[in-house]
N, C-alpha and C positions, 0 to 999 in steps of 0.2 A: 225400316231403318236398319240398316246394317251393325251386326251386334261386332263391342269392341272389347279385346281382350289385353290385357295391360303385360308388356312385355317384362322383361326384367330388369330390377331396380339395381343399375349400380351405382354407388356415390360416388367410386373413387375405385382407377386400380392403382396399388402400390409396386412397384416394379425394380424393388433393390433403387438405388440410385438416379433411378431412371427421370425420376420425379412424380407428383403425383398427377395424373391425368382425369382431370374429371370428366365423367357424362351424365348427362342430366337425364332425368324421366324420360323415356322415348313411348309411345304407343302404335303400334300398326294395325292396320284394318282387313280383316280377315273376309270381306267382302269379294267376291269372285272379279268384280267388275265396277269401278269406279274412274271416272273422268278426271283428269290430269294432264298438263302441258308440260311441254319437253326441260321447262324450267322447273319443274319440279320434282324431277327425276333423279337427282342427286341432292343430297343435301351437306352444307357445308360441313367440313370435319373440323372440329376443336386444335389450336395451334397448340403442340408439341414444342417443348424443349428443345431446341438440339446443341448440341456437344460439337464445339468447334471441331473446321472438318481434318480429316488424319493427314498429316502430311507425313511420306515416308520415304527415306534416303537410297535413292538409286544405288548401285552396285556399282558400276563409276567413279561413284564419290568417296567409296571407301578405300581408307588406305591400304590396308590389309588385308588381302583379299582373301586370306585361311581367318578371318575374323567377319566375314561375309554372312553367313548362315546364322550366328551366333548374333549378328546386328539384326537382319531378318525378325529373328527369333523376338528380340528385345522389343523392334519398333513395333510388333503386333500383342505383345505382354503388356506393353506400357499404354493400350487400348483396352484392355480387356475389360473395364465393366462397360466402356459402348457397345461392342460385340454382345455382352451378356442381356445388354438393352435391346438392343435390336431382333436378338432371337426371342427373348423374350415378348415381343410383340405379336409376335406370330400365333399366341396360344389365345389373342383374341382381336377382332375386327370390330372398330368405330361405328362400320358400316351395316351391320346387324342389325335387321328387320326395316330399313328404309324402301325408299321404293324401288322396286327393280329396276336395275338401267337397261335391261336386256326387254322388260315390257314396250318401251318407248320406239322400240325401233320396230313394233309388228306383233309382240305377243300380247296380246290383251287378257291374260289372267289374272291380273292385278294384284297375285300373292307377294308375301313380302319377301328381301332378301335374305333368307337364311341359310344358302349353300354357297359351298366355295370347293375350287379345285385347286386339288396340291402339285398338279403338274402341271397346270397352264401357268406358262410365264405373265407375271401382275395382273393373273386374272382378278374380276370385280366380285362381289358377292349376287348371288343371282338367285330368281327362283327358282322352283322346282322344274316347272315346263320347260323357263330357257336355258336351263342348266343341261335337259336332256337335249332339247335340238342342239344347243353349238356342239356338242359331243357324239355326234350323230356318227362319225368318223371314227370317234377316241374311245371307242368302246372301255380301253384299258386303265384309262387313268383314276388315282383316289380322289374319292367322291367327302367331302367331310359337311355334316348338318350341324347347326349351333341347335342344343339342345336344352339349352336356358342355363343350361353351367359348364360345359365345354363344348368343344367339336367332335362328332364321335361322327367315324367313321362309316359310311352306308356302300352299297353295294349298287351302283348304275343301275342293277336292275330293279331296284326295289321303287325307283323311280320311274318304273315302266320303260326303260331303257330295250330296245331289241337289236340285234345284231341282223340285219336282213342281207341275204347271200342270194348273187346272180343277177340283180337289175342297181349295181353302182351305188349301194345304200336305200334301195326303196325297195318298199314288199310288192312280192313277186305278186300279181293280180289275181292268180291263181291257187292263191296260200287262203288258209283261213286261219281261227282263234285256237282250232284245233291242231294243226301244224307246228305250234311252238314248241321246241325242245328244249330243257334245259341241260346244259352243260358247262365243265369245268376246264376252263383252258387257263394256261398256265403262260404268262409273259412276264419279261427280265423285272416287274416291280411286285410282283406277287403272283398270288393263288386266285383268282377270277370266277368268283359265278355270274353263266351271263345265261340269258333267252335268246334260241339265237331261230330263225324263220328260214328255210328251205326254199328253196326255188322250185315249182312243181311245173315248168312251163316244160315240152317237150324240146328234147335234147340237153336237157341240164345237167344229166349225169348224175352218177349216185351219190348220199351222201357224203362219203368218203372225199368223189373227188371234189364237188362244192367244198368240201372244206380246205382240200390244198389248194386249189384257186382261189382261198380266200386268204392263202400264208399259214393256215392252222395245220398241223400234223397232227392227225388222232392217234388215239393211243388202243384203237383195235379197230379190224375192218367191217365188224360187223354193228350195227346202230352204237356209233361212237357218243361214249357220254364222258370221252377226257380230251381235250387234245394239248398242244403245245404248239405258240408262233413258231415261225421259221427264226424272227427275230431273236426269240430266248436259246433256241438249238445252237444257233450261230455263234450270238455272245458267250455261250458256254466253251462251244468249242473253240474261240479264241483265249478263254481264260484258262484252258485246261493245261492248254499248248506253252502259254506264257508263264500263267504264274502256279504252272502245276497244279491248280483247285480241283478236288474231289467231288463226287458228284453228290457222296453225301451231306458232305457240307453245303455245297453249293443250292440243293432241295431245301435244308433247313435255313438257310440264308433268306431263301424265297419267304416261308412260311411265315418266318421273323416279320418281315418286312409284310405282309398283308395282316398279322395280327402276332404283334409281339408280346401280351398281356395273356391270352386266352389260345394256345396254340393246336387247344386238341380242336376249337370247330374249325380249325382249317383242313381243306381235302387233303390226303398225303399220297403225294403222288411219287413218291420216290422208286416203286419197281418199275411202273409203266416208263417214265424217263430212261430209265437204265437201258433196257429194252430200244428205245426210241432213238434216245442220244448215240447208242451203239450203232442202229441202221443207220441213223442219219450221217456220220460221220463215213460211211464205207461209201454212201451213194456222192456224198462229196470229193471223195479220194475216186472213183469212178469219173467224174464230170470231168475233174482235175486233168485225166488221163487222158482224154479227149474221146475213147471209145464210144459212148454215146452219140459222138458229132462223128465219127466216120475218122477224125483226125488221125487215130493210128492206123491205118490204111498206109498213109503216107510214109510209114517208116517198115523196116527189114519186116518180114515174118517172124523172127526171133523173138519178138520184141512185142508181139500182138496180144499175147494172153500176161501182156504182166499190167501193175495199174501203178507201177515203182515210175519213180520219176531219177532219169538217167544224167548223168554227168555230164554237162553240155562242153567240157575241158574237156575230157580223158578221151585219145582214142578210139574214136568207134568206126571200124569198119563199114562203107558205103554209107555213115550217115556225116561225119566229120574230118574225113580225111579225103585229100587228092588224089583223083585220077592217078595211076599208076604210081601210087605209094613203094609197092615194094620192089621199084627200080632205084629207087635212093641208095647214093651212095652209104655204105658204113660209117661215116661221119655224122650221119644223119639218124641214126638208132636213136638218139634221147625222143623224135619228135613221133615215133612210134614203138614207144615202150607204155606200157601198161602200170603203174605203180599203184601196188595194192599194199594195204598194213593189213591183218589178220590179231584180234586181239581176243582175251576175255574178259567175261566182266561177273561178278560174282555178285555182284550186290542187285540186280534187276531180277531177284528170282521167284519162287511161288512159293504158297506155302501149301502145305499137305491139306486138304478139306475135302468134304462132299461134292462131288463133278458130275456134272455132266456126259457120261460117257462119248456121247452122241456131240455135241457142242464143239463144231472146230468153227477156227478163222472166217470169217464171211470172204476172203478174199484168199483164202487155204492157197499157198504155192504163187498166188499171182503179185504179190507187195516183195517185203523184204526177210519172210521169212519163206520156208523150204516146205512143199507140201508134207501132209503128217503122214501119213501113208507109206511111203515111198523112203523115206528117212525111218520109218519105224522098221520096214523088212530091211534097210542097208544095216541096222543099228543089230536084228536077229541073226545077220549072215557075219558080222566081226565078232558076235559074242563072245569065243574063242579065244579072240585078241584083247582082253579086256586091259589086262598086265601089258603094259608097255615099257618101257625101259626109261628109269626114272632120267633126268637129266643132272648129267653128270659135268657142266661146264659151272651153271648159274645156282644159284639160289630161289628160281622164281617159280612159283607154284605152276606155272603150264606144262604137262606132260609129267608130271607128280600126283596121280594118283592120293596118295594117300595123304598128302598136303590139303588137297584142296575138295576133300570130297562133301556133300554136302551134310550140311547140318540138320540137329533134331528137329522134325516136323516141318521139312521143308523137300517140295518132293521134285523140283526142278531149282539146283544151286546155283544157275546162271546159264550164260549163254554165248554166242561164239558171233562176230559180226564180222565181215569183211567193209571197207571201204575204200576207196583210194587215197593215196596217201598225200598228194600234192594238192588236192583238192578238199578233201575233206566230206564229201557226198556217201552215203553209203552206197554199198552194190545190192540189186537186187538178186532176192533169192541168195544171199550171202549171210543169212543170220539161222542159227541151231542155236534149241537148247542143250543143254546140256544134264548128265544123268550121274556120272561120277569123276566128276571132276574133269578138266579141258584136257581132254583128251585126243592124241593127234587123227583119230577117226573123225571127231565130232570136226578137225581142224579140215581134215581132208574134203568133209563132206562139203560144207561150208566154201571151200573154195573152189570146187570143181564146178559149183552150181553159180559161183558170183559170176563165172567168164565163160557159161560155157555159151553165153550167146554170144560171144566176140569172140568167137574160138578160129583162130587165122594164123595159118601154118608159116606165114611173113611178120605176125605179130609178136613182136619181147613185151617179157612177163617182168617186174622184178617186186617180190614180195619180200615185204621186213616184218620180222616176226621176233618175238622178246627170244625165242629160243630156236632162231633160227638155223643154229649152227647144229642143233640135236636133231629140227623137224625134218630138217633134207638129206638126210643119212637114206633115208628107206623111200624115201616121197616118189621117185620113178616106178620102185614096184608095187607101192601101194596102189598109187595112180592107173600101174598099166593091168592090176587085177581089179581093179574096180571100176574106174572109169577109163577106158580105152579110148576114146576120143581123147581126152585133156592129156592124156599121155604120149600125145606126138607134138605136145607143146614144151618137154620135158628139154630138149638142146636146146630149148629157148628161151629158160625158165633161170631164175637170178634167185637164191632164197641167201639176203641178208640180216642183221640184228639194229634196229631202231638206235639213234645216236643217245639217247641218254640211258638206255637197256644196257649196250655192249658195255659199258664203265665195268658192270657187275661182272662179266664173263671174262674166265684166263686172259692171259697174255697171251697165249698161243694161239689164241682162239678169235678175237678183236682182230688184228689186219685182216682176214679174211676175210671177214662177215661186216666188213667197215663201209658204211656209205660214203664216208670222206675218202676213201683208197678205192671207191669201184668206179669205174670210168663210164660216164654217159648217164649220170645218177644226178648231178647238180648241186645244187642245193639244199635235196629233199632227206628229210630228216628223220621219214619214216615212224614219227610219233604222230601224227594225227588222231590215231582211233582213238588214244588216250583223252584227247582234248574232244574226241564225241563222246564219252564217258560222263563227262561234266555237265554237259546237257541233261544227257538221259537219266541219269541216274537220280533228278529231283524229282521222276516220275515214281520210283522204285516202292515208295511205302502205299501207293495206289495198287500198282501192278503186281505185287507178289498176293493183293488178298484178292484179286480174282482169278478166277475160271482158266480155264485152256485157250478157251476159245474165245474170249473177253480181253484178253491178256494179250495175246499175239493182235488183236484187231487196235487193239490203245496201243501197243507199240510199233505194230505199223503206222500209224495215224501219226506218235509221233518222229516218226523215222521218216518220213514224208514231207512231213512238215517242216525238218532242220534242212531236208533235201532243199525244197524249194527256197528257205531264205537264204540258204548258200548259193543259190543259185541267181536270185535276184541281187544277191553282193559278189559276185563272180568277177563282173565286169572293172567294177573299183578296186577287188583283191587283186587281179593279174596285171592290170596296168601301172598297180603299184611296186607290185614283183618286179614286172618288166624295168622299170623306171632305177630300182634299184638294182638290178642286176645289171646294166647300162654300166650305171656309175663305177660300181663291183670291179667290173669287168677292166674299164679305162685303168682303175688302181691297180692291179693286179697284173697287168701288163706295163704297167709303167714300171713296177718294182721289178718285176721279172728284165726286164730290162735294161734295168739298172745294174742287177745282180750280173747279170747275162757282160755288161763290160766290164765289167770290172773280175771277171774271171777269165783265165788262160784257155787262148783256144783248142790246147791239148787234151786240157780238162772236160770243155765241154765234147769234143768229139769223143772221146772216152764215155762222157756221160749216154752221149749217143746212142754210143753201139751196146748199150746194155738193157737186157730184157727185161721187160716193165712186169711182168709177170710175178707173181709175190713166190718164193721158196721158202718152204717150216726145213729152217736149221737144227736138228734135234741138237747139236752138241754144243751151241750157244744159249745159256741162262736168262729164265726171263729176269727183267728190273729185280724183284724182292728173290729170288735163287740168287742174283749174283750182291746183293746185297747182303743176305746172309753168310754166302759165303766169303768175302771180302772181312767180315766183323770176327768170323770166326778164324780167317787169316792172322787179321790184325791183336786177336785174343792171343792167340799159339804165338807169336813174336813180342808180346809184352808192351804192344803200345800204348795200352791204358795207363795213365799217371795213375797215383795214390786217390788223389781227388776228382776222378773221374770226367777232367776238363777235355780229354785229348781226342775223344771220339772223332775220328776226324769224317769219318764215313756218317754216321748222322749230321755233323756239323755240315759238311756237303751238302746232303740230301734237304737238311731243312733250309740251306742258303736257294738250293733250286725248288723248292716251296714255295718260298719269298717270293719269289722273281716269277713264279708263277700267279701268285696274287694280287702281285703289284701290274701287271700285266692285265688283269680282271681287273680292279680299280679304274686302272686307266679305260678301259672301252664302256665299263659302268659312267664314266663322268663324262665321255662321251655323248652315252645316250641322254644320260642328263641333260648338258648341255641343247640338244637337239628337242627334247622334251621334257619340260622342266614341272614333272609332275611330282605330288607327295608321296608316290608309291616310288620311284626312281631314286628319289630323294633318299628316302629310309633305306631302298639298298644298296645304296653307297656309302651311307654313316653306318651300316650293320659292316660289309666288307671291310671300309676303311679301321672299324672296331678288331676283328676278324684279324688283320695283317698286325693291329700293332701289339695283338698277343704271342 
């Protein structure tokens, strides 16, 4: 007679509000093997309470739609002890210890139901055997046993669970009891001890590679006892790219989650990852590249040994441009000009620690940064030049030395990036760090190397640089003593000052360097790198605490990766440009037009025949010179009343303020109007605040 063991006695669980649910005496029979019909495989569950069902107010329906979120908010608060009910349920099952449903259908071990899986969707409560077959696949997922007072979590293999590799989930015929290895692989829900069987059939290959045909990355090539899915590699590497997560967090996150009560018996696998996560992400930036498939075969020689993902806009000789380009008229300049920004950035930097002497880039020279080598001897041969001549227009730390040099315990202050500027993609081979501060060497370097593969003696250059107007004073002979090549690009070469930079620089100095006054420039605005700044820079508190050669691989990775979603939004960005430039255009000719009759034709032929060419009139004052001088005119003749009302010269000045503001107001309610967003909104109740003081 099969001996019977009395399960556990609950009266009643109490469940907050829930109500009370009773279950009565249960018994199961711990017999291997007992005869039972398919009706008897379930048994009925006791009726639950329930809590009329939620009904909750479409977004549609509300009036206010900045009161949206806050109604959201409300109609799921004014639920909450059924949610608290419901989760609550989960910490126990009715269905404990009945008869397996999973026996009925073929397994005849007749144990009772006290396993359940946390990741099969409304999975049943099952035995131990058919808990392991239907997971025969899911090697990964949490395994939980009722253990007479909760669910405590077990480990697949403790269940004799195996991981068989090379014959589609069945052991290799050729394996034995002796074969089983065990190892710790690591997927996006935890830390994993599993048992996992070899394939020993010939031609199966070693170890290693049975494990990446099975998705697993080991974590060394010799009898691997760690590895990691492709799946966890992957996930990470889109979580790193998006929401900036660190790898140490991201390890203890894991560990959380496979045992958050008890953390030390979880494996810790946090160096071998580092290690791992670091190759895996360069062979992906590799795949990317297409070198693997033969794919850059297809494109210039120039272009062969880099794994950077190129500008599919900008100019590229013989890969994006027509047949006989540089027979185009001179009218025709904007549609083979180059537009590059050159900026720096002070915040992506290192900090001084233990290195690796040995430890460069896995991708050294080929991504978007400048091999170390080669930039180290150009960096021994300027040593000389260290003192450069401070910038004498602006206020901005580039080419200020002593501004911007780096801080304590910090042994690279940042770094130098090239991009284009209408596009917004970086240049490869267009990124330096930097050593004392942005220095126009560190600048020079940096940009000889973003163009020197589209180096074309028909090709315009035009680079916007915060201190443009300083950096090209010397930039022909630096260029033709250091890089001779790039130096017969020098007549072709445009170096102006980004549109909200030039604000900061003279008067004397702005028309020149002005993209709104340089012909064949458009509409570009030459701020871009700034707005790649924003990106990168939520990488910055990862990347300044690693390595040399750690460092440069995560910011290629993410230099790559901004590459490609600009490039998948390429298509929607320019057809929107286009579209509005269309419109632009009809306006702007319409007015011109307008202007054009209603002025005298002596006038305009006059206007004519005069050179478009900008002249620096030294003996004409800029705006604040003749401002000054005019006040102190007006001081020396006595035009101030007693009561200091008569200033007529700021009265002036601040009526053409006005009239400047009120001129922003109106193309602010413009845009309002056009998009009628909260962020629009507030900055035209800030300006319209702004004018009435």
């Amino acid at each position: 007679m099969a001996r019977k063991r009395k399960g556990p006695h609950i009266d009643e669980i109490d469940s907050g509000r829930l109500g009370k649910i009773a279950v009565e005496n249960f018994e199961y029979n711990t017999a291997r093997k007992q005869p039972r019909t398919q009706a008897t495989s379930y048994v009925p569950q006791p009726a639950v309470p329930e809590l009329p069902p939620l009904e909750f107010q479409s977004g549609s329906q509300l009036k206010d739609k900045h009161m949206l979120l806050s109604q959201m908010m409300k109609d799921f608060t004014d639920k909450k002890e059924f949610f608290i009910n419901e989760i609550l349920r989960q910490e126990y099952d009715i269905r404990i210890g009945q008869a397996c449903p999973g026996c009925s259908s073929g397994c005849s071990s007749g144990n009772p139901a006290l396993y359940r899986c946390q990741e099969c969707c409304n999975g049943p409560m099952l035995c131990a055997e058919c808990l392991k077959e239907s997971h025969c696949l899911l090697p990964f997922h949490h395994i939980e046993k009722w253990n007479r007072d909760f669910f405590q979590r077990i480990p697949l293999s403790e269940l004799g669970h195996q991981i068989m590799l090379g014959h589609n989930g069945h052991v290799c015929p050729g394996a034995s009891t002796s074969d089983i290895k065990k190892l710790v692989i690591t997927y996006i829900n935890g830390v994993h001890k599993v048992q996992i069987i070899y394939c020993r059939c010939a031609g199966a290959g070693s170890h290693v590679k049975q494990l990446l045909q099975a998705r697993f990355f080991p974590a060394t090539l010799i009898e691997p006892r760690s590895a990691f899915t492709f799946s966890l590699l992957h996930h990470f590497h889109k979580m790193s790219n998006e929401a900036g997560s660190a790898a140490y967090g991201y390890v203890e996150t894991l560990q959380l989650l496979t045992n958050d009560v008890a953390m030390d018996g979880v494996p810790e696998r946090y160096q071998e990852f580092l290690n791992i996560i670091r190759f895996w992400i360069h062979l992906q930036v590799e795949k990317r590249s297409g070198k693997p498939l033969g794919i850059i075969s297809r494109i210039p020689k120039s272009h062969h040994n880099s794994v950077a993902v190129l500008c599919p806009a900008c100019p590229q000789p013989t890969i994006n441009m027509a047949p006989n380009w540089e027979e185009e008229a001179e009218d025709k300049r904007h549609k083979h000009t180059l537009f590059l920004n050159v900026d720096g950035n002070f915040r992506l930097s290192q900090k001084a620690k233990k290195d690796d002497p040995n430890d460069t880039s896995l991708a050294n020279g080929q991504a978007y940064f400048v091999e170390d080598t080669a930039y180290a001897e150009f960096l021994a041969e300027v040593a000389e030049d260290l003192i450069e001549d401070a910038c004498t227009c602006s206020g901005f730390k580039a080419g200020d030395i002593l501004r911007s040099a780096r801080g304590k315990g910090t042994v690279v202050p940042g770094l130098v990036c090239d991009s284009c500027s209408q596009h917004m993609i970086l240049r490869p081979k267009g990124s330096v760090d930097l050593q004392i501060g942005e220095r126009f060497c560190n600048v020079d370097y940096a940009l000889a190397h973003a163009i020197e593969d589209t180096v074309n003696e028909h090709l315009w250059i035009t680079l916007s640089y915060d201190v443009g107007c300083q950096y090209c004073i010397n930039l022909s002979k630096r260029m033709t003593a250091h890089f001779p090549e790039i130096s017969k690009l020098m007549d072709r070469f445009t170096v102006l000052v980004p549109k909200m930079h030039i604000k900061a620089h003279k008067d004397a100095c702005q028309p020149f360097y002005s993209l709104n006054l340089t012909s064949h420039t458009g509409q570009t605005d030459g701020e871009g790198g700034e707005r790649i700044w924003h990106e990168l820079n939520q990488f910055s508190n990862s990347t300044r605490e690693m390595n040399h050669g750690s460092r440069h691989d995560a910011l290629n990775d993410r230099m790559g990766d901004f590459n490609v979603r600009k490039m998948h939004e390429i298509t929607e960005f320019l057809t929107s440009k286009y579209k509005k430039a269309i419109e632009e255009r009809e306006e702007v000719i319409q007015e011109f037009n307008n202007i054009t009759s209603a002025t005298p034709d002596n006038y305009i032929t006059a206007w004519k025949g005069l050179d478009t060419k900008l002249v620096l009139q030294k003996d004409v004052l800029a705006q604040e010179q003749m401002r000054s001088e005019i006040k102190k005119e007006m001081i020396g003749k006595g035009s101030h009343s007693k009561t200091g009302t008569s200033n007529l010269v700021d009265f002036l000045m601040e009526g053409l303020e006005i009239s400047e503001l009120q001129c922003d107001v109106k193309a602010q309610q413009e845009d309002f109007d056009e998009s009628p967003t909260m962020t629009n909104e507030k900055h035209l109740t800030q300006m319209r605040e702004n004018l009435r003081r």
